[in-house]
C-alpha positions as CSV (number, residue, x, y, z in Angstrom):
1,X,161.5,260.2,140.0
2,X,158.4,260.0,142.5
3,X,155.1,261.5,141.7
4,X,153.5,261.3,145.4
5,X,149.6,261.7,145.8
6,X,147.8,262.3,149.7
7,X,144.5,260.4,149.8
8,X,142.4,263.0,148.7
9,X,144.7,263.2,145.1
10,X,144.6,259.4,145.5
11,X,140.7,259.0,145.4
12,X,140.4,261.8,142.8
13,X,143.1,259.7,140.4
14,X,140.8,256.5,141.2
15,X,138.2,258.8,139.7
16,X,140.0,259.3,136.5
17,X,141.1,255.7,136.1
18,X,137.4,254.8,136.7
19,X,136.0,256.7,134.2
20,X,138.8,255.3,132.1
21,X,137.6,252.1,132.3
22,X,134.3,252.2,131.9
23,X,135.4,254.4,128.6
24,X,137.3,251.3,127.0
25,X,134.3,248.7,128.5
26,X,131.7,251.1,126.3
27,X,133.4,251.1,123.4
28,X,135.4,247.8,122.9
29,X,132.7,245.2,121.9
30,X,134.8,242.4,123.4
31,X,135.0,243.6,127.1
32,X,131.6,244.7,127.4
33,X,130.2,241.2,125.7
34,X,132.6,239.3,128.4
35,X,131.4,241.1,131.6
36,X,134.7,242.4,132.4
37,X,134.5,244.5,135.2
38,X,134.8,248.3,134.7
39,X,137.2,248.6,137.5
40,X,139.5,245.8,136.5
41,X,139.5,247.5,133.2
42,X,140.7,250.4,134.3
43,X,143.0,249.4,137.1
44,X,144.9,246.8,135.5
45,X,145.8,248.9,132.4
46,X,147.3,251.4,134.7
47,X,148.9,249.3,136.6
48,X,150.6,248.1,133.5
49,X,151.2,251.7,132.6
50,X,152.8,252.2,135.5
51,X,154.9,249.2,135.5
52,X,156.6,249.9,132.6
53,X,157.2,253.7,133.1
54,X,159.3,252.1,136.2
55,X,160.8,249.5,134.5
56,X,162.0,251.8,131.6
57,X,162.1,255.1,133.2
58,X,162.3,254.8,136.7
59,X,159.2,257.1,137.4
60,X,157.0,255.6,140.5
61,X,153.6,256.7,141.6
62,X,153.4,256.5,145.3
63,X,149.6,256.5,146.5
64,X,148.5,256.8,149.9
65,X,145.8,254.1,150.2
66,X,144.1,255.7,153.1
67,X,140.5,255.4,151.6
68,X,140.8,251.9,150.4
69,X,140.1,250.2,153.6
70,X,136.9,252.6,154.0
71,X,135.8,251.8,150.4
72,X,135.3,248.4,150.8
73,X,134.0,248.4,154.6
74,X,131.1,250.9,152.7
75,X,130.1,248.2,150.2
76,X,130.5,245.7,152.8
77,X,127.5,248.0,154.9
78,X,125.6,248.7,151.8
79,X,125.5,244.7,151.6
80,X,124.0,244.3,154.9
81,X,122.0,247.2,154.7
82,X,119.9,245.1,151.3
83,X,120.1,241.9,153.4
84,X,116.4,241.1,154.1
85,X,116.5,238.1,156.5
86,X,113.2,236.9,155.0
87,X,114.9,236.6,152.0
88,X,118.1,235.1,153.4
89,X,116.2,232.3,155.5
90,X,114.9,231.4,152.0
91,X,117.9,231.1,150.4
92,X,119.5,229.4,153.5
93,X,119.5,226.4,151.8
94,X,121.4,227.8,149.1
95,X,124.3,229.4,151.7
96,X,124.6,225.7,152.4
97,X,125.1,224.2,149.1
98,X,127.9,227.5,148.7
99,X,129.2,226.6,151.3
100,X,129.6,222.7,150.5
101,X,130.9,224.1,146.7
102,X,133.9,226.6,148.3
103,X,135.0,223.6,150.7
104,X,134.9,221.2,148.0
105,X,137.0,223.8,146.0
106,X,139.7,225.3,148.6
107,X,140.6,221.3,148.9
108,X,141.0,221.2,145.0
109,X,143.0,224.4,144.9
110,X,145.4,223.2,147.4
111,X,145.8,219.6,145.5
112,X,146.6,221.6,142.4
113,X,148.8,224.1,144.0
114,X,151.1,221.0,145.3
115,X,150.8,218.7,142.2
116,X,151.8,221.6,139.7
117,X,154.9,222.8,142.5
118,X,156.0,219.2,143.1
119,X,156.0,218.8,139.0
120,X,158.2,222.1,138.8
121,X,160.8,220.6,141.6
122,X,159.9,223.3,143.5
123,X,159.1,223.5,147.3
124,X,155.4,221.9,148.2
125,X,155.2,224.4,150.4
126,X,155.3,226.8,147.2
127,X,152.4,224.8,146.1
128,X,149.9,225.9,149.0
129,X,151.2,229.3,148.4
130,X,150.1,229.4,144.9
131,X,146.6,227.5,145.8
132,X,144.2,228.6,148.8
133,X,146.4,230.5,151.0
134,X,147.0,233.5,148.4
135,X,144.1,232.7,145.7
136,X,141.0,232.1,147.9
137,X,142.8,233.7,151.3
138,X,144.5,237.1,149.6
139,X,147.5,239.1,150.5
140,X,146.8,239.2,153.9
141,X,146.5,235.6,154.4
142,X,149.4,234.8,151.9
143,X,151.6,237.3,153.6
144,X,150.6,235.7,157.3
145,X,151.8,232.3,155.8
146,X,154.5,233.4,153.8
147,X,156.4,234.8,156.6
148,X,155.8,231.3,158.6
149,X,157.1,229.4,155.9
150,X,160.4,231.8,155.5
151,X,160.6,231.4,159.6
152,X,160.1,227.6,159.8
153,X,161.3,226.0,156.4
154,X,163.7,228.8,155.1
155,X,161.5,228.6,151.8
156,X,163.8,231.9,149.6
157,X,161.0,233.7,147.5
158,X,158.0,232.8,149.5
159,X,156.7,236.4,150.2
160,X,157.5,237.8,146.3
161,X,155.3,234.3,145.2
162,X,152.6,235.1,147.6
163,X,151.9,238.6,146.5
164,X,152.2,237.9,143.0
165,X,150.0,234.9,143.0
166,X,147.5,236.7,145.1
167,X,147.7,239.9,142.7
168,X,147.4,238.5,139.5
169,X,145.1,236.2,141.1
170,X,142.8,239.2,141.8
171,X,142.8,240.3,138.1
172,X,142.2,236.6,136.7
173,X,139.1,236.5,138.8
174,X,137.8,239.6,137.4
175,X,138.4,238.5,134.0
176,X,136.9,235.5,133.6
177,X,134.4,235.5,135.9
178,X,131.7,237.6,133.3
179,X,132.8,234.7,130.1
180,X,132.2,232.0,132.6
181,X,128.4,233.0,133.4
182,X,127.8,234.2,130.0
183,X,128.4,231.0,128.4
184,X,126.6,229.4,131.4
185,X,123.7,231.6,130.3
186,X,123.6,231.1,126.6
187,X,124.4,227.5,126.7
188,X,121.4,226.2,128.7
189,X,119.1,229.0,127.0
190,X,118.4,230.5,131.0
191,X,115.4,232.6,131.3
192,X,116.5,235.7,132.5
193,X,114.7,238.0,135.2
194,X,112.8,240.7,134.9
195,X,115.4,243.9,134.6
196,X,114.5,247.2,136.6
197,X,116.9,250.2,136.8
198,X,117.2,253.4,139.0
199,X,117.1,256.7,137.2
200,X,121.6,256.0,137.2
201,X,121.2,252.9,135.4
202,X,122.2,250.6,138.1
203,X,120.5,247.3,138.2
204,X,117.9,246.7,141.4
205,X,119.0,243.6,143.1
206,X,116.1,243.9,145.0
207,X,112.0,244.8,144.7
208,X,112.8,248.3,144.6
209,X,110.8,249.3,141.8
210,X,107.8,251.0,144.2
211,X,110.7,253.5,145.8
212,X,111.0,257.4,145.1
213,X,113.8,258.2,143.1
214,X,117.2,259.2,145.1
215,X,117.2,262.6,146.3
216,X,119.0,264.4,149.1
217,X,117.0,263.1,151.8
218,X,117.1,259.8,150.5
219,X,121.2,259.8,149.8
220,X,122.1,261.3,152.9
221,X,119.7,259.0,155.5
222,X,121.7,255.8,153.7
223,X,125.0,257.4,153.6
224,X,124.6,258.2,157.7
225,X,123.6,254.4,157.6
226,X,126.6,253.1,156.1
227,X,128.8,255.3,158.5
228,X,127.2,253.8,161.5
229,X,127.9,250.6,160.2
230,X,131.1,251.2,159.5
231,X,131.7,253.3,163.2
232,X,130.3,250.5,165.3
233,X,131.7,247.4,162.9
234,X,135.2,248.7,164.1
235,X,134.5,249.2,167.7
236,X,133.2,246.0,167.8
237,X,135.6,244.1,165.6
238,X,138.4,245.9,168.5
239,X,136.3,244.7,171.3
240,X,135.4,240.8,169.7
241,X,139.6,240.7,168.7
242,X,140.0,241.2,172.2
243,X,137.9,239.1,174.8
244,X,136.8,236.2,171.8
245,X,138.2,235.7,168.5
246,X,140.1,238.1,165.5
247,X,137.7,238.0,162.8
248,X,137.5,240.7,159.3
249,X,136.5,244.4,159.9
250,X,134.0,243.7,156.6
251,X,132.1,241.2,158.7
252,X,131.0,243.4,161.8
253,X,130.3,246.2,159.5
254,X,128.0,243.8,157.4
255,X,126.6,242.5,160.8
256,X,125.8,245.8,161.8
257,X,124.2,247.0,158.3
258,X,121.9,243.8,158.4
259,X,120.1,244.7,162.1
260,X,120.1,248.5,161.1
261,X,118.2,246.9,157.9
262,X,115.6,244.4,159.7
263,X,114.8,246.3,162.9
264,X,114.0,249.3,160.3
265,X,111.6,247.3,158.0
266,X,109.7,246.0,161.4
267,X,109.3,248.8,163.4
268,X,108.0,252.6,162.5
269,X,111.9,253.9,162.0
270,X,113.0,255.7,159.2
271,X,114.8,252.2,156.7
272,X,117.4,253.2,154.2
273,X,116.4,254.1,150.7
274,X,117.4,250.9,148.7
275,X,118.6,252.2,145.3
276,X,120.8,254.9,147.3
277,X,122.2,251.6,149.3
278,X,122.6,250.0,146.2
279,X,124.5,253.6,144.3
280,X,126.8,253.9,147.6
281,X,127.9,250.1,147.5
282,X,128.7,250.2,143.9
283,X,130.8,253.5,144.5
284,X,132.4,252.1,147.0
285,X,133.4,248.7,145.5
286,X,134.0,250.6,142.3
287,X,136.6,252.4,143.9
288,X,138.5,250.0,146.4
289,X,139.0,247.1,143.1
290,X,140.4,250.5,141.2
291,X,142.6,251.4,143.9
292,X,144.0,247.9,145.2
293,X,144.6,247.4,141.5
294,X,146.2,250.7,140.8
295,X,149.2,250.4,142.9
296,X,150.3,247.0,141.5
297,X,153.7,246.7,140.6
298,X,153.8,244.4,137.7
299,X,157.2,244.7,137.0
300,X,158.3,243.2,140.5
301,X,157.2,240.2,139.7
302,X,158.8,239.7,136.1
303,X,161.7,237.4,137.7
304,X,159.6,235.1,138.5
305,X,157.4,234.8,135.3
306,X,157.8,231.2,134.3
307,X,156.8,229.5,137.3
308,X,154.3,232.1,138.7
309,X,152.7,231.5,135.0
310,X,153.0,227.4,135.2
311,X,151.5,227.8,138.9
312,X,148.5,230.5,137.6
313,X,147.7,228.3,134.3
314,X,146.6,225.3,136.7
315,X,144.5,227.1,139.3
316,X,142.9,229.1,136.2
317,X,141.8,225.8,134.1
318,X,141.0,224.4,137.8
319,X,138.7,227.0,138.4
320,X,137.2,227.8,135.1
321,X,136.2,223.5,135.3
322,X,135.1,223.5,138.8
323,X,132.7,226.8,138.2
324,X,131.3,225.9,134.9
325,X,130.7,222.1,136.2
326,X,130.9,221.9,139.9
327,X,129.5,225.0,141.5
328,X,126.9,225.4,138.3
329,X,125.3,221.7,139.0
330,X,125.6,222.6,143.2
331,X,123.9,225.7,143.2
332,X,121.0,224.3,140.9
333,X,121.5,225.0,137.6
334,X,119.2,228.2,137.1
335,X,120.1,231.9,136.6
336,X,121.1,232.6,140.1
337,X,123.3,229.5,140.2
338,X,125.2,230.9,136.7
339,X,125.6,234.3,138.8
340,X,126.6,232.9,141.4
341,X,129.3,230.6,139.3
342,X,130.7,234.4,137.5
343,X,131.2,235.4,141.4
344,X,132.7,231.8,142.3
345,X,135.3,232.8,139.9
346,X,136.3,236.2,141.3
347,X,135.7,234.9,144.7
348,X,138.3,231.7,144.1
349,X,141.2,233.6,142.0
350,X,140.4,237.1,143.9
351,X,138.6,238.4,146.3
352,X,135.5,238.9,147.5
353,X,134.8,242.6,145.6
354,X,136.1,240.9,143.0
355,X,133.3,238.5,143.0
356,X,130.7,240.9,143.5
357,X,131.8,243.2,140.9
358,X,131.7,239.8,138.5
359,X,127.9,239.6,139.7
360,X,127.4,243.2,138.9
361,X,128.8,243.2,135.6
362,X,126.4,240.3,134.8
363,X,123.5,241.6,135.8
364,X,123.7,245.2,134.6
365,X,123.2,242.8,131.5
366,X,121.2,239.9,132.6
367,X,118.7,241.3,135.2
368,X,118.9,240.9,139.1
369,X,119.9,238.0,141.3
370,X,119.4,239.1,144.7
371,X,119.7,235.5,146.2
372,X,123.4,235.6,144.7
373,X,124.4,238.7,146.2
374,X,123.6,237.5,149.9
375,X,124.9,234.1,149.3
376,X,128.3,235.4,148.1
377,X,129.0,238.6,150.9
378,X,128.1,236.4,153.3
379,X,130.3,233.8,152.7
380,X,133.4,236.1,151.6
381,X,132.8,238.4,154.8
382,X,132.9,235.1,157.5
383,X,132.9,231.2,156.1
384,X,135.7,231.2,153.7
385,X,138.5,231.9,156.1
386,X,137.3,229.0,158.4
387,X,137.4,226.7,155.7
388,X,140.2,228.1,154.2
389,X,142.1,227.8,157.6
390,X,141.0,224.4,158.3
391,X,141.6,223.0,155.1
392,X,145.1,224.6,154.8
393,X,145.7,222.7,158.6
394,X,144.8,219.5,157.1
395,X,147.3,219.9,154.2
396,X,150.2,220.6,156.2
397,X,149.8,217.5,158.1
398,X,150.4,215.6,154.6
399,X,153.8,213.6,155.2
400,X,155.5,215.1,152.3
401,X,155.7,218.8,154.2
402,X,157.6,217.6,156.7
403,X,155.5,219.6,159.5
404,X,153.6,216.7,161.1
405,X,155.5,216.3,164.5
């Protein structure tokens, strides 16, 4: 038995399992006091519904996923559109040390990906799929290499490990992301900002507080923003893909939002209204971590439980040390640095939404970080898959893949 749903039923079930989530993160002391995401609340839970209503019944959900893509290139546009380049050329410094922190991590990640396989008997190749290529690269990158190493090494299993270690990957990250910065936070007795909220509750990650509350006007002027962003982001992500270099949709539409943001606050042209920026970006990611996690199927990846467990357990200790120590003492040992570490966490395991949606969490209950939430996007949308390729390149030229010709 199917239960089929177009894109508009699709969205409106995201809805529901949205508000189911934040439901069970109001009411169960132990999710709200860990930061767990609202959407990784709901979406996992369903997706474990759903998992065992085909594993026991045979009933399937089929979801059209059409309005996934645009979710996240909106909160990718509301990013750039509350990038301030002032701010950023402050905090350039800190984009460095970031940056220094992920590569010193993706080559950690791949070291214990290939120690823990190799300990198992199992493929090394298996390793780097359990380490950056599916944790810090997602199931785009893990598929890409997946289907190189079935090609080249005949490695059975390679695709089912990569999309199982990059999906359950993507719910670690959201979970332990919140507890990471928390106990960051209470442990070093942080100071924490000064905490001003819209007339929706939401957090200002910037000095909004002088701005008029959102209205019509104000909505729709940021929502034709974020489509411009995400119209021309495309159009030039085709035309860069074509005469330069391939590089993510959610880059150029970031790209976009940031010159649409800085030639506004310089010259007499209407800027967008921050707090309706910041309300579209948090529908938007809201929504794409809901649906991406919706449509898991869980029960897939049962056959492969023990080792996909072994191979998880090792990255999750690696990364819970590395954030709490590493990244912590890197990124300066203050509030935005603990932020930052609850993002590092999502952003390692996860994705980049993931991340941000750790960062939200924590500061709906901390207070802003606004340096965190351009240090982060930024490198998601653009330096991580450098790194992550180059560093992946360097592995495979390791004697004991056999690759090095």
């Amino acid at each position: 038995m199917s239960l089929d749903f177009d894109p508009v039923q699709t969205l409106g079930f995201s809805v529901l399992i949205l508000y189911l989530g934040n439901f069970l993160t109001t009411r169960l002391r132990f999710l709200s006091e860990n930061n767990i995401p609202t959407p990784v609340v709901g979406g996992f839970l369903f997706a474990l519904l759903a998992s065992f209503l085909l594993g026991n019944f045979n009933i399937r959900f089929g979801f059209d996923m059409e309005m996934k893509a645009p979710m996240m290139l909106a909160f990718f546009s509301c990013v750039g559109l509350g990038a301030d380049m002032r701010m950023l050329f402050k905090g350039g410094r800190h984009l460095l040390l970031f940056i220094v922190a992920c590569l010193l991590f993706l080559l950690l990640q791949d070291g214990i990906g290939l120690m823990t396989a190799l300990s198992l008997d199992m493929h090394p190749l298996i390793g780097l799929l359990s380490g950056s290529i599916t944790l810090s690269g997602g199931h785009a990158t893990g598929a890409a290499y997946a289907q190189q190493f079935i090609e080249n090494s005949n490695i059975a299993g390679a695709m089912e490990m990569a999309m199982a270690v990059a999906t359950l990957g993507l719910i670690l990250g959201g979970v332990i992301g919140g507890p990471v910065a928390g106990r960051l936070i209470k442990k070093h007795n942080i100071q924490l900002p000064v905490k001003a909220e819209d007339e929706h509750g939401i957090v200002l990650q910037h000095d909004d507080r002088g701005y008029t509350p959102i209205n019509e006007d104000t909505f729709l002027l940021a929502f034709f923003y974020v489509l411009i962003c995400i119209i021309f982001g495309k159009m030039i992500s085709l035309w860069f893909a074509e005469n330069v270099m391939m590089l993510p949709d959610i880059f150029w539409s970031m790209f976009v939002g940031v010159i649409i943001r800085n030639i506004t606050i310089h010259k007499r042209l209407p800027s967008a209204h921050q707090p309706s920026v910041d309300l579209i970006g948090n529908i938007g990611l809201s929504l794409f971590l809901v649906m991406a996690l919706m449509s898991l199927n869980l029960w897939g990846m049962v056959s492969m439980a023990v080792p996909l467990l072994a191979l998880l357990a090792a990255q999750l200790l690696g990364m819970i040390l590395f954030a709490s120590y590493i990244t912590w003492h890197i990124m300066g040992r203050d509030y935005n640095a603990a932020i930052i570490a609850g993002g590092h966490c999502g952003f390692g395991l996860g994705a980049t939404p993931t991340a941000v949606a750790n960062m939200s969490a924590l500061t709906r209950r901390f207070g802003p970080a606004p340096q965190a939430f351009i240090v982060v996007p930024l490198m998601g949308a653009f330096f991580i898959d450098l790194l992550n390729a180059s560093v992946i390149q360097l592995y495979l030229m390791l004697p004991v893949f056999g690759l090095n010709h």
